[in-house]
N, C-alpha and C positions, 0 to 999 in steps of 0.2 A: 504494500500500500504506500502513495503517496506521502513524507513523512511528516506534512501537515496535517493532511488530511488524517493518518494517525493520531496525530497529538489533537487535533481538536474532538474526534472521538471519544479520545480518553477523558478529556476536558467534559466533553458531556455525559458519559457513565458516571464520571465523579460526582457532576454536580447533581445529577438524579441520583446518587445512591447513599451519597450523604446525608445521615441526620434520618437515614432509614434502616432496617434490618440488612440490607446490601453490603453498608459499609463495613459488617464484619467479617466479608471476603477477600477486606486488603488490614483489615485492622492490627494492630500491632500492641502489645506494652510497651511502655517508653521505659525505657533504661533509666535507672534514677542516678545522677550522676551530676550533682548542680553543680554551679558553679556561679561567681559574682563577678560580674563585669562591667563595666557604666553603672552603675548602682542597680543593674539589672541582677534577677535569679533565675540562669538557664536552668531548666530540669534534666538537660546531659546536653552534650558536648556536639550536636548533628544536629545540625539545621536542614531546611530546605530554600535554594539559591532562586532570587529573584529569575521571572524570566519565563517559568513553568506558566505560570498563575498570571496572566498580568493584569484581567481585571479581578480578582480578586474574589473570582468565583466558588473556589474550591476549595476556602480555609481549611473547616472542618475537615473534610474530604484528605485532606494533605494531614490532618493533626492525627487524624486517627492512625497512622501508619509508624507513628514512635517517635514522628521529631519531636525536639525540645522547643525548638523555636521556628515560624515559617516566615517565609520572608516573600510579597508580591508586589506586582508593578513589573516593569513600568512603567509610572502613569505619568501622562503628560497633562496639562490643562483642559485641551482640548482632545475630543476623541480623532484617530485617525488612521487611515490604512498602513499606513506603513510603505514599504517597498511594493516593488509588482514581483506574483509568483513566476515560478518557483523559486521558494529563497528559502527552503529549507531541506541540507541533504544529509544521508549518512555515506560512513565512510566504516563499515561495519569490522572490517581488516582490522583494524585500528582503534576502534572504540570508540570513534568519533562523530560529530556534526558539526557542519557549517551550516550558519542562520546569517541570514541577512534579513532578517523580518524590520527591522525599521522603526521601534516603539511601537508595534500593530495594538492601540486600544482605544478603548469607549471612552475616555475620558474620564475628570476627575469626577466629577458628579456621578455618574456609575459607580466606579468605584469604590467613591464613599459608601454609597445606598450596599453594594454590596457587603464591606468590613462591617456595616452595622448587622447585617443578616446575620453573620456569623456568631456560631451558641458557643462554640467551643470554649470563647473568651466570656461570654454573656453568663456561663455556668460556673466561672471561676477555676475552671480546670486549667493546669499548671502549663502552659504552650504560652512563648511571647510572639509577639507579631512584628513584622518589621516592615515599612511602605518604602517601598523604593520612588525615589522620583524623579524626573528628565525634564526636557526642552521638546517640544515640538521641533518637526523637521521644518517647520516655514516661520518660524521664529530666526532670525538673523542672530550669528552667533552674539554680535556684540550686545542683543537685546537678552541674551540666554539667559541672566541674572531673576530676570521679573517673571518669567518661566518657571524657575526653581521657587523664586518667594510666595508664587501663585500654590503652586498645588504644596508647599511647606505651612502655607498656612490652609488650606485644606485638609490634610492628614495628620495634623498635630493633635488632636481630639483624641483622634483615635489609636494611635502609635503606640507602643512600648517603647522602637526604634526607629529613628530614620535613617534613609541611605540615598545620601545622595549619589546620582549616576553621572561620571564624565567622562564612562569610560566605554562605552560601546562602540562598535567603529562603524555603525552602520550608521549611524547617524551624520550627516557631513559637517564635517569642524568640530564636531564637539569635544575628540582627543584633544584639542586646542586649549580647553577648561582644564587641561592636566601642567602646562606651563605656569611659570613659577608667577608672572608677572597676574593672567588673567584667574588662576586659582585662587591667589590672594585676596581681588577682587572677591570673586562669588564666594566664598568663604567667609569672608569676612560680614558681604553684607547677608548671607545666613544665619550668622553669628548674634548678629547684630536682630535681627528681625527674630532669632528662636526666644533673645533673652524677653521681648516683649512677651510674645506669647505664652512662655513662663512665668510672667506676672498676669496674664490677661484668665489663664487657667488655671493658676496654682499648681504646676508641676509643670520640672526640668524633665525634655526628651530627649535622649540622646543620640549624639547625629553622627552618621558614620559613615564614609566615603572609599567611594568602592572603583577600584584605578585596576588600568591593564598590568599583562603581562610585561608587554615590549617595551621596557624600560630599562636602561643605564643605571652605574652606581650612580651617578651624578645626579639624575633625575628621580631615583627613589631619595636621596637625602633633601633634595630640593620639597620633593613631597610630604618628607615624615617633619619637616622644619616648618612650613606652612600648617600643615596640621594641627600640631601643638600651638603655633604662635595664634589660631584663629579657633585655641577651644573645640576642637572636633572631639568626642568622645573617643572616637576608633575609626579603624579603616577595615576595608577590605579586600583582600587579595588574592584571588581577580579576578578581573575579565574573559572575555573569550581574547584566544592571538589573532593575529592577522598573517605570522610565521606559518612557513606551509615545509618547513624543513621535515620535519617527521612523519610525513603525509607523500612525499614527492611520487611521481609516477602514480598513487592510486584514482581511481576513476571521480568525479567531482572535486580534486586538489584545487586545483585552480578557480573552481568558483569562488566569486567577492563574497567575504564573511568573514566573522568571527567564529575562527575553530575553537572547540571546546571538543572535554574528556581527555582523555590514556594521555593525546600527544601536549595537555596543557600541563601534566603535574611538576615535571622539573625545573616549567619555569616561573612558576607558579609560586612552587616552594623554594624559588634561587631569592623572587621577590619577599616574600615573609621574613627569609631568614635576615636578606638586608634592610626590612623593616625594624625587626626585632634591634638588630643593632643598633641604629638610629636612633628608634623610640622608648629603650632601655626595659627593660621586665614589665612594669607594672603597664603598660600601652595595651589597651585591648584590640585585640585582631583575631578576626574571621578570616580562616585559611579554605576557599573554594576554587576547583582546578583543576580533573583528572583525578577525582574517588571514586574506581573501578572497585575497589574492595579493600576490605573491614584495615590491610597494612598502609593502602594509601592514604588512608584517614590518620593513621598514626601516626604516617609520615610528615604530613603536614604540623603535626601538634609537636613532635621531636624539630623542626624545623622553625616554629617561636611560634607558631596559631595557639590560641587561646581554646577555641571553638571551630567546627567546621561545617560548612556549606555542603551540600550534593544536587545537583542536574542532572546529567548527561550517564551519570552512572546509574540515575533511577530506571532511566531513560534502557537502558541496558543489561542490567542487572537486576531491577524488580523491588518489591520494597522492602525485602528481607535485608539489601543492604544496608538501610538504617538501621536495625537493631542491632547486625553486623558489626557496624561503625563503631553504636553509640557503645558496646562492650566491648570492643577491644580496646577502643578510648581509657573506657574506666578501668580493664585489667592491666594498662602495661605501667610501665613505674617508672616515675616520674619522679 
């Protein structure tokens, strides 16, 4: 099957099956395995990576399966198509896909209407949530800022976490918001605009920024010092690449996208550990990248991840890799 047309299937088994007797045909126990980070209480150490979800359809649906924390989006202001198909392949040899979908969603207003559906959170049961958020493809990068403060102050209600996104490449310029001069910027006036809304609701959300692979020493220190100097709780590391080294000769290599899975986790985990340097022990970081299974997840945590992300490996491997994950997390020693 076409592997959109895949994913949007499974997107609608979820959301019908959820919050029904269905949903204990993927349901899972979550590993108890907390952990404190931003002033946050993960319930273990596996999350699920923006990207799957992007309107925000299949909370529930994604909690039942053992993550601690889900994370969707993302969402842009406005709803919208994205790219033109096909823009989404696998690369099965390899464990791989390339997307080039484009921020494909309904907008923030959806969105919202959606995270408020969801019981998971509404029952008190232990899952954090985290809204990812973007730029519109027809917003001009230099306006990109009012982009991010739009749907920031949108999903602040509802959030555990935020995560800001400047790191997709399907989006055109928006790698751009990864440079030291223009990050500053939009960091800052997030910064600036979370602390209102922290007085406007009586609670700090904490905001975490979520950057590629394809980056230098020079450019992760550039990163981890912007960060800190503009109050970012955490980051996240990473993206899909745009690298096709690990991929060469097999059949869709060359399609434009962002690769994810097997061929992202080395550099994935090169970026973390040169975070971890930078931003000293106590920096929280989400390590997502190329978790094929229950040692890649570990790999990432022995690497300076705090917590980990999965995709592409759900994608391939089914949702026993969560539980997978979240127990080898807690048995290896640390």
């Amino acid at each position: 099957m076409d592997p959109e047309k895949a994913h949007e299937l499974t997107m609608d088994m979820l959301a019908k099956g959820q919050r029904t007797p269905l949903q204990w045909a993927w349901c899972s126990a979550t590993v108890n395995d907390p952990i404190e980070l931003a002033g946050l209480k993960f319930p273990n150490r596996v999350g699920m990576a923006a990207g799957l979800d992007k309107n925000a359809r299949v909370i529930d649906g994604l909690a039942a399966m053992g993550f601690g924390f889900v994370e969707v989006g993302t969402v842009t202001p406005k709803g919208q198509p994205g790219n033109p198909k096909p823009r989404m392949f696998r690369l099965p040899a390899a464990n791989a896909l390339i997307n080039r979908l484009g921020f494909n969603n309904e907008g923030l207003d959806a969105f919202i209407r959606n995270v408020k559906r969801s019981q998971t959170r509404a029952q008190g049961k232990p899952m954090l949530l985290g809204l990812n958020i973007g730029k519109n493809a027809v917003t001009p990068i230099e306006e990109a800022t009012s982009d991010y403060l739009i749907c920031l102050e949108g999903v602040y209600p509802h959030a555990d976490y935020v995560t800001v996104n400047i790191s997709s490449p399907n989006t055109k310029n928006l790698r751009a918001l990864q440079s030291d001069e223009a990050l500053d910027g939009l960091l800052s006036a997030i910064s600036e605009r979370r602390e209102q809304l922290a007085a406007q609701h009586q609670r700090r959300v904490p905001i975490f920024v979520k950057i590629a692979p394809d980056l230098d020493e020079s450019q992760v220190a550039l990163i981890a010092a912007t960060l800190k100097r503009n109050g970012m709780d955490g980051v996240i590391a990473t993206n899909t690449t745009i690298s096709r080294e690990a991929v060469k000769g097999m059949a869709h290599a060359e399609e434009t996208g962002g690769l994810s899975g097997s061929p992202v986790l080395e550099a994935s985990n090169r970026v973390i550990a040169q975070l971890r340097a930078e931003l000293g022990s106590g920096y929280p970081i989400i390590g997502v990248g190329g978790i094929l299974s229950a040692e890649d997840a570990v790999s990432k945590i022995r690497a300076g991840a705090d917590v980990v992300q999965i995709y592409t490996g759900l994608i391939y491997k089914g949702p026993e890799l969560v539980t997978q994950a979240a127990q080898a997390i807690k048995n290896m020693k640390r």
